[in-house]
C-alpha positions as CSV (number, residue, x, y, z in Angstrom):
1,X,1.5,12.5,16.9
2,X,3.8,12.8,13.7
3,X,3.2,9.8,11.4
4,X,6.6,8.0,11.2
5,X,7.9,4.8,9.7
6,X,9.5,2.1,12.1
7,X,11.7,-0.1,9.4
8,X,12.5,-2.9,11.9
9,X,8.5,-3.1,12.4
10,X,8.1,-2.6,8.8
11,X,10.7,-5.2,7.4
12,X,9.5,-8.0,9.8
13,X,6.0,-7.3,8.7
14,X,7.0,-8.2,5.2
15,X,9.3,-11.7,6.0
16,X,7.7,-13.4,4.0
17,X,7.4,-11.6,0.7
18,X,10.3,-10.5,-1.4
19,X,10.5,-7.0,-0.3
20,X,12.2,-8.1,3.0
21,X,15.7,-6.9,3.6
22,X,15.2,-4.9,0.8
23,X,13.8,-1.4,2.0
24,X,15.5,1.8,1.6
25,X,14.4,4.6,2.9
26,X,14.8,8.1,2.3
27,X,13.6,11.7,4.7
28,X,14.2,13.2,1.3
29,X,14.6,12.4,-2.5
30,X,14.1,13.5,-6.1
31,X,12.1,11.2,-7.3
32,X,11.7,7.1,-5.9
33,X,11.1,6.0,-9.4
34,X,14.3,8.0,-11.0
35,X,16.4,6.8,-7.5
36,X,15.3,2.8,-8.3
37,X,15.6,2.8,-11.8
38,X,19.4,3.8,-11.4
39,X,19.9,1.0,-8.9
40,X,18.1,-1.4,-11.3
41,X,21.0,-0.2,-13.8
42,X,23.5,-1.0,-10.7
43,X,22.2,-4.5,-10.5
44,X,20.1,-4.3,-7.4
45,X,17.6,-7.6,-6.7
46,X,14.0,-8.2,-7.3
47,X,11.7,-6.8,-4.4
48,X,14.2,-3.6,-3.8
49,X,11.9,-0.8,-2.7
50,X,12.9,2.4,-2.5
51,X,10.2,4.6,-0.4
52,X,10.8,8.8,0.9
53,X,9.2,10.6,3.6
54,X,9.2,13.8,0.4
55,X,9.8,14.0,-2.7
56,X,11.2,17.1,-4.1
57,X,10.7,16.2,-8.3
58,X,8.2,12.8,-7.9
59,X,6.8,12.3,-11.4
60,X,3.6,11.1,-12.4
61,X,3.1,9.7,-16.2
62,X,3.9,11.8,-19.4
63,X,5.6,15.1,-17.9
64,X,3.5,15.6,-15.0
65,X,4.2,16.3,-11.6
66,X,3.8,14.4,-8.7
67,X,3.4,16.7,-5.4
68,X,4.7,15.1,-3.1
69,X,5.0,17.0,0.4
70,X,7.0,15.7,3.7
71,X,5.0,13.8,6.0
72,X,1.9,13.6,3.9
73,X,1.9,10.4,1.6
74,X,3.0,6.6,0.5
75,X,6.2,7.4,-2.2
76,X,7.2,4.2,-3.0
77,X,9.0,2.4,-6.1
78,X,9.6,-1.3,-6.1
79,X,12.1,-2.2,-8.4
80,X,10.9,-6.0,-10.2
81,X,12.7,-8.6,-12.5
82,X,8.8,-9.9,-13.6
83,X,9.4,-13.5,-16.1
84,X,6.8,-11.8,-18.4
85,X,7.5,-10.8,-22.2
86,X,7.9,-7.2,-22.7
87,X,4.2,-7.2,-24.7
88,X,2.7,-7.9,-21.1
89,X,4.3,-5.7,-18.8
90,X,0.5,-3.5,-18.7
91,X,-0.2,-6.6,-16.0
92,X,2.0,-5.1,-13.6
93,X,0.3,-1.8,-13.8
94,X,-3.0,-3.2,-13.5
95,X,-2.2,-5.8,-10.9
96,X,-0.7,-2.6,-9.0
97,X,-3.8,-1.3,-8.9
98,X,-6.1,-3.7,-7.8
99,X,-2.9,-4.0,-5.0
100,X,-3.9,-0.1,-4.1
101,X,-7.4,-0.8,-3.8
102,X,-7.1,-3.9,-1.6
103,X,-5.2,-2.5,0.7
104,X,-7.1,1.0,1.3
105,X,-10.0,-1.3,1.6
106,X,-8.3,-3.8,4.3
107,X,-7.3,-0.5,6.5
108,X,-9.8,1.7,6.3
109,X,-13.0,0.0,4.7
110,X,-13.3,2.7,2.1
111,X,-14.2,1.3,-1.8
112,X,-12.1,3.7,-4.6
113,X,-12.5,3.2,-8.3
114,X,-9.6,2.2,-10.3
115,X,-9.5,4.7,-13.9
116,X,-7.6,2.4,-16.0
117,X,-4.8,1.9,-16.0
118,X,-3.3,3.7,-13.5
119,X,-5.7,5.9,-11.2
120,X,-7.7,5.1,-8.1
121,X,-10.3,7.6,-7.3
122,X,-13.0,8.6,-5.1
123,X,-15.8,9.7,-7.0
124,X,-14.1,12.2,-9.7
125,X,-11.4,13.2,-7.6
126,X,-7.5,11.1,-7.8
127,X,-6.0,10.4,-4.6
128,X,-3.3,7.6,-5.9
129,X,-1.1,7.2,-9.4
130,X,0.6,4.7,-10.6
131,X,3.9,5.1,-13.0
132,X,5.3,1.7,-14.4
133,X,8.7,2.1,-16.2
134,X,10.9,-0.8,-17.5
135,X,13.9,-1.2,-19.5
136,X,13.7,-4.6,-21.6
137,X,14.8,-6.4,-24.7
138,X,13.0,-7.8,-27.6
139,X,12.2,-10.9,-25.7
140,X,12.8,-10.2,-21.8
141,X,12.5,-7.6,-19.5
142,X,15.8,-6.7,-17.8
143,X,13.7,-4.9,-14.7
144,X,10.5,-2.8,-14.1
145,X,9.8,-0.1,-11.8
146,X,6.2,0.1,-10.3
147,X,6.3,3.8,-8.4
148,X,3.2,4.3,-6.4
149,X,2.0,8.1,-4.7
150,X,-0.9,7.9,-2.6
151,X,-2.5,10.9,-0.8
152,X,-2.9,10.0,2.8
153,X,-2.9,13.2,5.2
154,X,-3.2,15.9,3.0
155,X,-6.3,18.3,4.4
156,X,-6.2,20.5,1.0
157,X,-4.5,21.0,-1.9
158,X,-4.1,23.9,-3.8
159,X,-6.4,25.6,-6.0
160,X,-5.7,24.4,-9.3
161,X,-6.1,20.7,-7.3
162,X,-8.7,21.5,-5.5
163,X,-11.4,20.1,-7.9
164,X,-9.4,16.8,-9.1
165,X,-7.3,15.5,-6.0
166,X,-8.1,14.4,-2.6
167,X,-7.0,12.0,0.3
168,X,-7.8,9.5,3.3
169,X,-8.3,12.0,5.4
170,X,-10.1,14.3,3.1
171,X,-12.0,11.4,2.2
172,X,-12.6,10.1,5.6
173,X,-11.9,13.1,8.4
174,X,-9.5,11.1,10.2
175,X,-5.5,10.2,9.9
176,X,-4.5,6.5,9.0
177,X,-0.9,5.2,10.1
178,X,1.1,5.2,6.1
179,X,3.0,2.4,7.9
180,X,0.1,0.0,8.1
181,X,-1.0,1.2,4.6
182,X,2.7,0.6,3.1
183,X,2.7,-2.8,4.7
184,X,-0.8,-3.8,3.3
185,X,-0.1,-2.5,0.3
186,X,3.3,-4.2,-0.1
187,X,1.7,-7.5,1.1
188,X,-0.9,-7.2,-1.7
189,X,1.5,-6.4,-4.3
190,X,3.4,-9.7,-3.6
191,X,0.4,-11.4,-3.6
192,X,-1.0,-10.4,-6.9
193,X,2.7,-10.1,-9.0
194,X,3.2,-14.0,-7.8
195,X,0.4,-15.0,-9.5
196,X,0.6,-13.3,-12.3
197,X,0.6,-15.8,-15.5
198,X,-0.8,-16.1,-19.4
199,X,-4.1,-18.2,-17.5
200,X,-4.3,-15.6,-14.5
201,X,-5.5,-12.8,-17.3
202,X,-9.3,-13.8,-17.5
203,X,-9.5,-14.0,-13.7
204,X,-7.7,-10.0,-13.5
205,X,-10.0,-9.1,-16.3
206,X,-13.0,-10.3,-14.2
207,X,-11.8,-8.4,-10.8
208,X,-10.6,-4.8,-13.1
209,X,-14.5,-4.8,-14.4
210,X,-15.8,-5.3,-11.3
211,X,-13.3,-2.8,-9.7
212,X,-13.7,-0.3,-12.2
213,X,-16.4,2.2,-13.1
214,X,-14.3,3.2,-16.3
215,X,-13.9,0.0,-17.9
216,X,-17.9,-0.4,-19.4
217,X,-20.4,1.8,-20.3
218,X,-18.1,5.4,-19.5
219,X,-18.4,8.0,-22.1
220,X,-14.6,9.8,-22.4
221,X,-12.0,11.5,-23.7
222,X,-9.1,9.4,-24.7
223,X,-5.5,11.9,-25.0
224,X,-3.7,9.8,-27.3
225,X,-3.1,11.3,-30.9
226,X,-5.0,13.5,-31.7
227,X,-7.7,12.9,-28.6
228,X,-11.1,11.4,-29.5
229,X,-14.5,10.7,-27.9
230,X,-16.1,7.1,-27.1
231,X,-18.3,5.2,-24.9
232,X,-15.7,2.3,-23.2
233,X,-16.3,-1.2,-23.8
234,X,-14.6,-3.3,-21.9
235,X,-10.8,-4.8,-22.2
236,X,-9.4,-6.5,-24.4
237,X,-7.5,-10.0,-23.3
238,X,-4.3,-7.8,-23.0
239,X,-5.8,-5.8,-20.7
240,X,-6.0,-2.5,-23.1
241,X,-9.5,-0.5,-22.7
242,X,-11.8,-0.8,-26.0
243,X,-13.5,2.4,-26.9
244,X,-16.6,2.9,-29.3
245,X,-16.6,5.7,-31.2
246,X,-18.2,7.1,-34.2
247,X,-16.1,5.5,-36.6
248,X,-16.0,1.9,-34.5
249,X,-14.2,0.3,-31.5
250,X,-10.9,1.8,-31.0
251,X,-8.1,0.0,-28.5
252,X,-6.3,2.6,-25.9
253,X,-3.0,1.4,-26.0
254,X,-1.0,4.8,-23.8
255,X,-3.3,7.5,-23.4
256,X,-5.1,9.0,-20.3
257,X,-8.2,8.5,-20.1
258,X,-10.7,11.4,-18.8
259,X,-14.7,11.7,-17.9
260,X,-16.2,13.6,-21.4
């Protein structure tokens, strides 16, 4: 039975978070994020999401690809208008992730790791991203863009993914309905963005340690600069990993972040 949405299910689900009568759907786009960052230009509200059955040029961060195939994922951008200071828009990337992970856990019982900032894994293979893209002033943010692409049916990827992607159903030999994932996950979202706030930040610290393999103890490769080596430490109140290295603790403040 072919995995479809039903948007009258799906928006009802959601009444009572802001994404309701705000979907958009698409059987085909370029890329969710590049659609919903035009509409944010156009003046479209707070809780727009923008979500395609394929993607034909999805992006992931820096210049990589996102692959995107028809039928076979979550590829969904929810446009925000957060009341957060430019300095702490990493929150929404981080609260996005812990939104990921509780919702694969609430439909099909499975744990993943989150890599910060933006990767949730099974073991060393990625099956979800995370790309947060905003357009702000000095003091404000005017809107951000939180595009999420989750494996869900895939039963293989290529070779040169073979060894560093996977899926739900690669993970778990069985199909789950993206419809009951896109509604957990939304749900989640909501629920995490709302209380985001200056005294939420210990609290999301606590639960990104405790959610995370990465965060503590992980020796790496951090790709920013140059690239250098380190043992992570922890984060720092903003939310930024803390690498030690040879020459002392370093903060990662844009730059993947890979098992050494």
């Amino acid at each position: 039975m072919k995995d479809c949405f039903d948007l009258e299910a799906l928006d009802h689900a959601l009444e009572r978070t802001p994404f309701h009568g705000k979907l958009h759907f698409f059987p085909s786009i370029h890329s969710t994020n590049t659609h919903a960052l035009k509409q944010a230009e156009a003046g479209a509200p707070h809780g727009s999401v923008y979500f395609a059955e394929e993607q034909t040029a999805g992006r992931g961060r820096g210049a990589h690809h996102w692959s995107s195939p028809p039928g076979s994922g979550l590829y969904v951008s929810i446009l925000l208008r957060p009341q957060i200071p430019p300095a702490e828009v990493l929150w929404l990337s981080l609260a996005a992730g812990l939104a990921v992970r509780e919702a694969v856990r609430q439909v099909t019982s499975l744990e993943c790791d989150l890599r910060w900032p933006n990767d949730l894994l099974f073991g060393r293979r990625k099956f979800c991203g995370i790309l947060t893209e905003l357009n702000a002033e000095v003091t404000r943010i005017r809107h951000a863009v939180v595009g999420i692409g989750m494996n869900v049916q895939q039963e293989q990827f290529p070779p040169d993914l073979g060894d560093i992607a996977t899926s739900l159903r690669i993970e778990t030999g069985r199909s789950w309905p993206r419809q009951e994932l896109l509604i957990a996950l939304l749900q989640s979202l909501h629920r995490e963005i709302s209380g985001l706030s200056r005294e939420s930040a210990p609290a999301i610290l606590r639960r990104l340690e405790a959610a995370s393999s990465w965060v503590r103890g992980k020796h790496v490769r951090v790709e920013e600069g140059e690239g250098y080596w380190g043992v992570t430490e922890g984060l720092d109140p903003r939310g930024f990993l803390l690498v030690r290295t040879t020459e002392g603790v370093r903060t990662v403040y844009s730059g993947g972040v890979r098992e050494a």
